[in-house]
Each structure stands twice: as C-alpha cells, then as structure tokens.
N, C-alpha and C positions, 0 to 999 in steps of 0.2 A: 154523547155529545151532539149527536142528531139534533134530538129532541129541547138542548139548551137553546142548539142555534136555530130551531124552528120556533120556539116560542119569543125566543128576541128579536127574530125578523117580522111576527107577527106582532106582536107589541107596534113595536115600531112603525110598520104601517096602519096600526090601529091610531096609533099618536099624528101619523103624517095624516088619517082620514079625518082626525078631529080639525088639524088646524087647516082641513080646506073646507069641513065646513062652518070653522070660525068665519074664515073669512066669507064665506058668503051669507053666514047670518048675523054677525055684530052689522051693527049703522054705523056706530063711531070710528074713525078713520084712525085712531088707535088702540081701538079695542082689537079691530082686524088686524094691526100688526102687533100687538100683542099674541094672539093666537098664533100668528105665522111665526113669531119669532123665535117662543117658546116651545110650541107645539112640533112642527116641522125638525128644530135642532135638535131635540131629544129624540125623534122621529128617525133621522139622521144617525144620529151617535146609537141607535141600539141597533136600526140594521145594519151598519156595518161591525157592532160588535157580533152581530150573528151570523156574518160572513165570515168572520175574523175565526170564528170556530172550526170550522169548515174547511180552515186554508191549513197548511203543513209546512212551510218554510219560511224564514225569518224575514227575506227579503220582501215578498208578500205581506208579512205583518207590518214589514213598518212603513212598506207604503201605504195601507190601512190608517196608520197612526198619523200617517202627514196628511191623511184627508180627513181621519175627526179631527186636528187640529185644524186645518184651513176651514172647516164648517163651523166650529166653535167660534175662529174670528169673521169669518167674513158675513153670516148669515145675521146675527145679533148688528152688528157695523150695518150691512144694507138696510135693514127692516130702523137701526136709527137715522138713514139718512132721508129713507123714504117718509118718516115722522116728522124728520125737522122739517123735510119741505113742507110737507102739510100744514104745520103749525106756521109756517110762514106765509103760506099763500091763504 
C-alpha cells in the first residue's frame, strides 16, 4: 500500500508541476486557466487519494472525501469565474 500511495501522491504533484508550468508558459489568458483547472484538480484528487491510502479510520476517510468533493466544485467554479472576467474586460 506504500508504494500505491507513493506513486499517487507523485503523480499528482507531477500533474500540480505541469499546471504551474502551464500557467507560466501559455500567453492566452485561457489557455492558463485551462491548465490550472484541469491540471492542478486532477493534481488535487490523486494526492489526496494517496493520503487517503495511508490513513486507517473511516472518520479520516470521509473527511478526505468532503475535500475532493469541495476541490472538484470549487476549483473548476473559480478558474470559470476568473475566465468570465477575462473575457469581459
């Protein structure tokens, strides 16, 4: 179990290293949040599945599960509000 949740938590910050450096190499002010939105949440959702290995009691797990779900809405939501404004200004 180690080894699942050492290669999900590097995944994962492999995913979190692309979308920082999306964001510093796209120009387009949606390409960048493209990259963050995508990159970072799946970035997200695997390292806490690779802490979620690692923990041993339920109470622990499903606080786990109320933070990929609050990452699932909130991060997708801000990277489109940060778009709309863009597209508006």
């Amino acid at each position: 179990m180690d080894l699942v949740s050492s290669l999900l938590m590097a995944s994962g910050a492999v995913f979190t290293l692309i979308a920082a450096v999306g964001l510093h190499r796209f120009d387009d002010v949606f390409a960048r949040m493209h990259a963050a939105g995508k990159a970072s949440t799946l970035g997200t959702i695997l390292i806490i599945l690779g802490v979620a290995f690692r923990l041993s009691t339920v109470g622990q797990l499903l606080k786990l599960g109320v933070v990929v779900v609050l990452a699932v809405v909130t991060i997708p939501a801000g990277v489109h509000v940060i778009a709309r404004a863009a597209w508006r200004a």
